[in-house]
C-alpha positions in Angstrom: 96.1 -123.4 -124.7 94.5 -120.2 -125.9 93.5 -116.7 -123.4 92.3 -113.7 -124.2 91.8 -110.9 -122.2 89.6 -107.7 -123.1 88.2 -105.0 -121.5 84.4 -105.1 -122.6 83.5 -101.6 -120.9 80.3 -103.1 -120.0 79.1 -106.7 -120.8 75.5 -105.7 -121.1 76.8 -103.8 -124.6 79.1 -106.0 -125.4 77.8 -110.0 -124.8 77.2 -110.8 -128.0 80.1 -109.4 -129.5 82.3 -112.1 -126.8 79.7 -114.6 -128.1 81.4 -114.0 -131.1 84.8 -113.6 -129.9 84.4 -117.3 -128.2 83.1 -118.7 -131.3 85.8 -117.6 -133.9 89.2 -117.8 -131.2 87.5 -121.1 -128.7 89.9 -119.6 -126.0 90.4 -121.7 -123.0 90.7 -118.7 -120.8 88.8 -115.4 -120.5 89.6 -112.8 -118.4 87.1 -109.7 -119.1 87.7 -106.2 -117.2 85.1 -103.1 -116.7 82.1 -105.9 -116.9 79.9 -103.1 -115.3 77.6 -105.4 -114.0 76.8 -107.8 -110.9 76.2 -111.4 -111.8 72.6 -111.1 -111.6 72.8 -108.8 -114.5 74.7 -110.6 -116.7 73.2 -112.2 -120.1 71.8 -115.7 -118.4 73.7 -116.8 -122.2 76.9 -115.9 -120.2 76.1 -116.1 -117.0 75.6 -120.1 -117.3 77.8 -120.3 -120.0 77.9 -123.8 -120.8 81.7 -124.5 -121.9 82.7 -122.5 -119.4 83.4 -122.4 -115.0 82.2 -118.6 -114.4 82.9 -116.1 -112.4 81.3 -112.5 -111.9 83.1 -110.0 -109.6 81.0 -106.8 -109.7 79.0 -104.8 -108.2 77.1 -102.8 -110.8 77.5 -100.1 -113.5 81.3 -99.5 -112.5 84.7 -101.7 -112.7 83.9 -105.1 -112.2 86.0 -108.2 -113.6 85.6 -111.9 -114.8 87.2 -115.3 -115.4 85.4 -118.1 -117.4 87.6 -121.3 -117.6 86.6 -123.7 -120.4 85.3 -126.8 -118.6 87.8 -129.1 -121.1 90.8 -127.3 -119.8 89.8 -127.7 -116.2 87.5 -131.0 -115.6 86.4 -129.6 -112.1 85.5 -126.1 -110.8 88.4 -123.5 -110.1 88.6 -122.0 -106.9 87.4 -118.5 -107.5 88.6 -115.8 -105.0 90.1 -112.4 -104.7 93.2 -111.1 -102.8 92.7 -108.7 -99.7 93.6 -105.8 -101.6 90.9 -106.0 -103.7 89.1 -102.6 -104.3 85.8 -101.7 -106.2 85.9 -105.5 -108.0 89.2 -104.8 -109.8 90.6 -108.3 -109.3 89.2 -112.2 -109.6 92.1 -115.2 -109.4 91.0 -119.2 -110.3 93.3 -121.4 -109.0 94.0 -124.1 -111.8 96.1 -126.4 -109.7 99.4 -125.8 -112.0 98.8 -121.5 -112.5 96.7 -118.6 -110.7 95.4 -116.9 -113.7 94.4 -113.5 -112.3 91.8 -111.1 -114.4 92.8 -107.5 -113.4 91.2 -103.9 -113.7 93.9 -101.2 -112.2 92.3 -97.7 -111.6 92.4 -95.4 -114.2 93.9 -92.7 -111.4 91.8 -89.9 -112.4 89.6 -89.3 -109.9 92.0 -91.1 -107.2 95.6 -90.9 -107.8 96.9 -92.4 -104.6 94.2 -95.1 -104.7 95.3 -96.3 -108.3 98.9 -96.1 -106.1 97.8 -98.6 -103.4 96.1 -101.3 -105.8 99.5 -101.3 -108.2 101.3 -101.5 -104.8 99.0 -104.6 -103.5 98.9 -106.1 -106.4 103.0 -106.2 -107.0 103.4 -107.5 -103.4 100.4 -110.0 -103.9 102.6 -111.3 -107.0 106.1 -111.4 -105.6 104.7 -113.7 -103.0 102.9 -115.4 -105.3 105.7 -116.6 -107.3 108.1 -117.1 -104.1 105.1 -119.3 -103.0 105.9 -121.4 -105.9 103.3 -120.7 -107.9 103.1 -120.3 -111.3 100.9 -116.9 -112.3 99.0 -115.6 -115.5 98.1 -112.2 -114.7 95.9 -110.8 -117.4 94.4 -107.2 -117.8 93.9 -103.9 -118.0 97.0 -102.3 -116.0 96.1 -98.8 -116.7 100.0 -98.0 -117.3 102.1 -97.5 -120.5 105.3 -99.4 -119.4 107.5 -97.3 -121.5 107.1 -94.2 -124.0 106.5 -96.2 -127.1 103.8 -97.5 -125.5 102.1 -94.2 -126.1 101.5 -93.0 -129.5 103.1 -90.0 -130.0 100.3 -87.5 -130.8 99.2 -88.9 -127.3 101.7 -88.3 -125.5 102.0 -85.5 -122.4 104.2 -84.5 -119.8 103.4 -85.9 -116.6 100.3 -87.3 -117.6 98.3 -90.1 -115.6 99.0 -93.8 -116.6 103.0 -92.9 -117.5 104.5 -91.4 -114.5 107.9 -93.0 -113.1 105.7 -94.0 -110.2 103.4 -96.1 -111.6 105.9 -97.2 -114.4 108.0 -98.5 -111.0 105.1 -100.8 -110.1 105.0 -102.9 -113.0 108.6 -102.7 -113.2 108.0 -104.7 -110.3 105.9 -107.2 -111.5 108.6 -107.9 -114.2 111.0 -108.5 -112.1 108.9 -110.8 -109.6 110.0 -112.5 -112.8 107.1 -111.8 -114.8 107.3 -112.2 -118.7 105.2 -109.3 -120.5 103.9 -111.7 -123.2 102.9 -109.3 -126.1 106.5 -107.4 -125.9 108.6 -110.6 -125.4 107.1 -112.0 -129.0 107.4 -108.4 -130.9 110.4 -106.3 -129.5 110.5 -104.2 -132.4 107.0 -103.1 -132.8 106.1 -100.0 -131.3 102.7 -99.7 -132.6 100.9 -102.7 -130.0 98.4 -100.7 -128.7 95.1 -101.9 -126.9 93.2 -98.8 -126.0 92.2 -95.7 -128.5 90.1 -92.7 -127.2 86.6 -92.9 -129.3 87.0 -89.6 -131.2 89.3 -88.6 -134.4 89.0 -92.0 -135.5 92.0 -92.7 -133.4 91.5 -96.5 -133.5 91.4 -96.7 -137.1 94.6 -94.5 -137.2 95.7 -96.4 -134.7 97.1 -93.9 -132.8 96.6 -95.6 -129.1 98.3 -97.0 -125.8 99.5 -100.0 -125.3 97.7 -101.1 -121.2 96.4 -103.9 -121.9 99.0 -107.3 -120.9 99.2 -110.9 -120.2 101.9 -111.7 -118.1 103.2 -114.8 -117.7 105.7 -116.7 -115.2 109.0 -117.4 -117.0 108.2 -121.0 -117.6 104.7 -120.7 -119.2 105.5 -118.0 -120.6 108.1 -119.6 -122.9 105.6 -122.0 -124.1 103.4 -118.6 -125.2 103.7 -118.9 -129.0 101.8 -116.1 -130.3 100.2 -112.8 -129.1 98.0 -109.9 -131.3 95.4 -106.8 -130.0 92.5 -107.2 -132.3 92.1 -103.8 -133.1 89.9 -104.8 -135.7 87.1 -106.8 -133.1 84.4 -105.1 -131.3 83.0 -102.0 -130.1 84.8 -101.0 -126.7 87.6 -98.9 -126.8 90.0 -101.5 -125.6 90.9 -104.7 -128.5 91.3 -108.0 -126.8 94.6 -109.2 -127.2 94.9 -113.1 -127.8 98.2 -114.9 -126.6 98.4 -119.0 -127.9 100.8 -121.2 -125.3 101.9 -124.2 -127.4 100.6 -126.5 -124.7 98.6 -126.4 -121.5 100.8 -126.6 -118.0 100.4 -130.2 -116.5 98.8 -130.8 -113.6 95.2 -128.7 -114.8 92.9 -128.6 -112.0 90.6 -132.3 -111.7 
């Protein structure tokens, strides 16, 4: 079983380009973030993608998420939904029958600190009782949080700034231990240069001087089937690379 998550920072832009992403990787799972669009605006080549169960969560040129499930993987449609916490179209779940895969866009903070506080908060309580429920969870996205200083490129580091304060670091904190597996670190411990986001200027992104906010985390037992994980710095034209992780088999018990 293959996912990929990416922030496309608008699908309109990007559609082709995860055309081209589907062809060359043939995940089972996408989960998109920042789609900027409501489904009636998406490419009708996506929007009734034919591989693929679909589904849109926005509401227009801001935030927005997605989740397309290959129609091999799962023989009969998902259950599509979003938890009550749900702000601004930052979160869509499909319930697979063996795993909630969950595609997530946490506030940036900038313009609302305490409201990027709330959603982290929701979302950490939505997936502690998520796994005490039994369930086995794939939470995929863009958090919007550098777990830990090397997730921040030096030259971009600042005191205090948004997206690495102990507060926000203390949510997903909490999301590990919910037990979560962070997928990309467990594979590569040693690396410190996995970064998924570059500002567009300085040719940062060819430097690859970056943050690392971008995550698939994984229940303990799927995720030690995950085999393989990479940000392809290399693909596209947003300022987030999708990161790829490979699971050496899919979880019994798929939905249909």
């Amino acid at each position: 079983m293959k996912l990929v998550t990416w922030n496309v920072n608008g699908i309109r832009a990007r559609f082709t380009e995860l055309l081209a992403l589907s062809e060359a990787e043939r995940p089972d799972i996408i989960c998109l973030q920042e789609i900027k669009a409501t489904p009636a605006q998406v490419p009708d080549v996506l929007g009734a993608a034919a591989d693929y169960w679909c589904y849109w969560h926005g509401g227009g040129g801001y935030s927005g998420v997605a989740l397309l499930v290959r129609r091999s993987l799962a023989a009969t449609p998902p259950v599509f939904s979003h938890p009550p916490f749900d702000m601004e179209h930052r979160i869509a779940v499909a319930d697979l029958g063996a795993i909630l895969t969950a595609s997530v866009y946490v506030p940036n903070g900038g313009k609302d600190y305490q409201a990027k506080l709330r959603f982290l908060e929701g979302l950490t309580a939505w997936a502690v009782e998520t796994q005490q429920a039994g369930k086995a969870l794939l939470l995929c996205g863009d958090l919007n949080v550098a777990f830990e200083e090397r997730d921040v490129h030096p030259k971009e580091r600042k005191p205090n700034q948004i997206g690495t304060r102990p507060e926000e670091r203390a949510f997903l904190a909490r999301l590990f231990g919910a037990p979560l597996v962070d997928i990309g670190r467990a594979l590569d411990p040693s690396n410190d240069e996995l970064f998924t986001f570059w500002a567009p200027w300085r040719n940062l992104r060819q430097r690859n001087i970056g943050w690392r906010i971008d995550y698939v985390l994984a229940s303990q037992g799927l995720a030690g089937r995950a085999s393989a994980s990479a940000s392809r710095r290399e693909f596209g034209t947003s300022d987030h690379a999708p990161v790829v992780v490979t699971f050496d088999e899919a979880p019994a018990a798929i939905a249909g």
